[in-house]
C-alpha positions as CSV (number, residue, x, y, z in Angstrom):
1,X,11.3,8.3,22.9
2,X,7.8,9.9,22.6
3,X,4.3,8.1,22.9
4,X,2.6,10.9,21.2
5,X,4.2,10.3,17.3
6,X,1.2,10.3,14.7
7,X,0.0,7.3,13.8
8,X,0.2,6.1,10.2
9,X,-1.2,3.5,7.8
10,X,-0.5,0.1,8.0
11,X,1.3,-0.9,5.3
12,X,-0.6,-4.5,4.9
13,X,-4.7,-4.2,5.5
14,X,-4.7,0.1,5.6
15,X,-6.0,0.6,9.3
16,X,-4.2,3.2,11.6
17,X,-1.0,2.1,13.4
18,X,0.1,3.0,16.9
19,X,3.8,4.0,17.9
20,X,5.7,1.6,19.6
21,X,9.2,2.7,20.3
22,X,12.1,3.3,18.5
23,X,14.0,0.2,17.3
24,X,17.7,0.0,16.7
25,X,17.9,-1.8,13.5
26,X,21.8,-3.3,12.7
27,X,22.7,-3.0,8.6
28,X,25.7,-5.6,8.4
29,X,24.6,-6.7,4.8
30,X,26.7,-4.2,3.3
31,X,30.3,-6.3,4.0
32,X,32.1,-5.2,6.8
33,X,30.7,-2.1,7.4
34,X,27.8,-2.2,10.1
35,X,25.3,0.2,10.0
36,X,23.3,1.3,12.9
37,X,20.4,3.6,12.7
38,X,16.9,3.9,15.0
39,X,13.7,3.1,13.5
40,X,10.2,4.0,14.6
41,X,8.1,0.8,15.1
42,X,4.5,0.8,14.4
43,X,1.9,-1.7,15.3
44,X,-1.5,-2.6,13.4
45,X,-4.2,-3.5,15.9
46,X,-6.2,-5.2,13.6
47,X,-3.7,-7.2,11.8
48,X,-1.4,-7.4,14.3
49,X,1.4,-6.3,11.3
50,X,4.9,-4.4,12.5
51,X,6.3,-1.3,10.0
52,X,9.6,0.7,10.7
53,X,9.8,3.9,9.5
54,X,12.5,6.4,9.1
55,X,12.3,8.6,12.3
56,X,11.1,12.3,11.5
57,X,14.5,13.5,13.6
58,X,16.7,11.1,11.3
59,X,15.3,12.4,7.7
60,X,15.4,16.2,8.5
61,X,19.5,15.4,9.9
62,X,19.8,13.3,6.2
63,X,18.2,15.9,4.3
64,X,20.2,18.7,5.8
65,X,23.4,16.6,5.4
66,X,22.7,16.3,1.6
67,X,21.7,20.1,1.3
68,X,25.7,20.1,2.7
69,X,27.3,17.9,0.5
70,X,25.7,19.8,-2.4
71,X,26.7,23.1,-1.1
72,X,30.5,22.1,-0.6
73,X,30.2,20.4,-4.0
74,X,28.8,23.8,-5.7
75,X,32.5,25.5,-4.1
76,X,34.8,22.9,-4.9
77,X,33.3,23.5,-8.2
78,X,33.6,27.1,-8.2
79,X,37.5,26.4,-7.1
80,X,40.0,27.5,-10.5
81,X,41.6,24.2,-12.0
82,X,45.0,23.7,-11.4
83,X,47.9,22.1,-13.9
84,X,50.8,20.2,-12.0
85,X,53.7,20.4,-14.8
86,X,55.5,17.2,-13.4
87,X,52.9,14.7,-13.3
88,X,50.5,16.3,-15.8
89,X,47.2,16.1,-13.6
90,X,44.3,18.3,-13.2
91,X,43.2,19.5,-9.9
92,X,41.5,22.1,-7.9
93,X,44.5,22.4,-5.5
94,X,47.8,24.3,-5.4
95,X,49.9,21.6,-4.1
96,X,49.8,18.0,-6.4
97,X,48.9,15.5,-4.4
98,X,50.5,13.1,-5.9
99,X,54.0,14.3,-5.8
100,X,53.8,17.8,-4.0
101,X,55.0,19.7,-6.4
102,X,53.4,23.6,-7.4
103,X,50.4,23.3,-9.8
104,X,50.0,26.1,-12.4
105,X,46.7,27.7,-12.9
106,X,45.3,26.0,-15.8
107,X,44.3,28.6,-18.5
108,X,41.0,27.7,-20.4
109,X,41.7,27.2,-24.5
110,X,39.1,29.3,-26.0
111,X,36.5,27.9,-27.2
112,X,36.5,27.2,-31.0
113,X,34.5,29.0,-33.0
114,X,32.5,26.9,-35.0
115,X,32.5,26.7,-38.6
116,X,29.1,27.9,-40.7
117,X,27.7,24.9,-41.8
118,X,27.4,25.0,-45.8
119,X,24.5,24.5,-47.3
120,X,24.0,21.4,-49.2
121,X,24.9,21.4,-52.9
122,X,21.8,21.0,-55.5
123,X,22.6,18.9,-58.4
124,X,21.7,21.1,-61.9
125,X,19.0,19.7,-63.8
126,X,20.4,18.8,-67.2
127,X,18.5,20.7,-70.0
128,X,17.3,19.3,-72.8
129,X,19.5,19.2,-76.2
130,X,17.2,20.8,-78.5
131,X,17.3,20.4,-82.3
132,X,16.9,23.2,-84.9
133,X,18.1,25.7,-82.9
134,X,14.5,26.0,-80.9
135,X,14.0,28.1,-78.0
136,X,15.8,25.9,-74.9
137,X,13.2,27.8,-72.4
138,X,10.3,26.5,-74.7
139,X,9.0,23.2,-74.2
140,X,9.0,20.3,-76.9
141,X,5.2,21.1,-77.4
142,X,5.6,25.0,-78.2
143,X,8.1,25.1,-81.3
């Protein structure tokens, strides 16, 4: 428990905050799992208001725990798919286990090729019946 943390702003009039201690704060909204973690305690001497905040030691070890869980997330990932032939699940290991019985490697359908999209169809523009035997190119005006 060090005296010498940085002080930071208060988080109701803006003045600097001193360190306290660390406070064990108890979590037991969350049902029957209690949560325990240590909080640093600050103190504004003008206003007199407490803040916790996170302990610098705590986010690091939280950050570094999810730089984890993504890394083991990135290999399970990487892992090849498994088929189980008896109950007809997907997996990423050998053994089912559901039933324990040999999964076969999955084998990837190839990817359909797509189809070239036609292009859209143009109604013909009717021509004009002409009478006499005129020039069809020709408009009305030129004989």
């Amino acid at each position: 428990m060090e005296r010498n943390r940085p002080p930071r702003r208060c988080g109701c009039c803006g003045q600097e905050s001193q360190y306290l201690r660390d406070f064990r704060v108890r979590d037991d909204i969350v049902g029957w799992r209690i949560e325990v973690f240590e909080a640093a305690l600050y103190r504004c001497p003008a206003c007199g208001h407490f803040d916790f905040f996170e302990r610098e030691e705590d986010r690091e070890a939280r950050l570094q725990e999810a730089q984890r869980a993504q890394e083991r997330r990135t290999y399970i990932e990487s892992l090849p798919d498994y088929f189980c032939p008896r109950c007809r699940r997907m997996g990423k290991s050998e053994q089912c286990p559901s039933c324990g019985t040999t999964c076969l490697p999955a084998q990837k359908s190839p990817e359909p090729e797509e189809a070239p999209v036609p292009e859209p169809v143009r109604p013909e523009k009717k021509k004009k019946r002409r009478w006499l035997g005129r020039d069809p190119d020709k408009p009305d005006w030129e004989g």
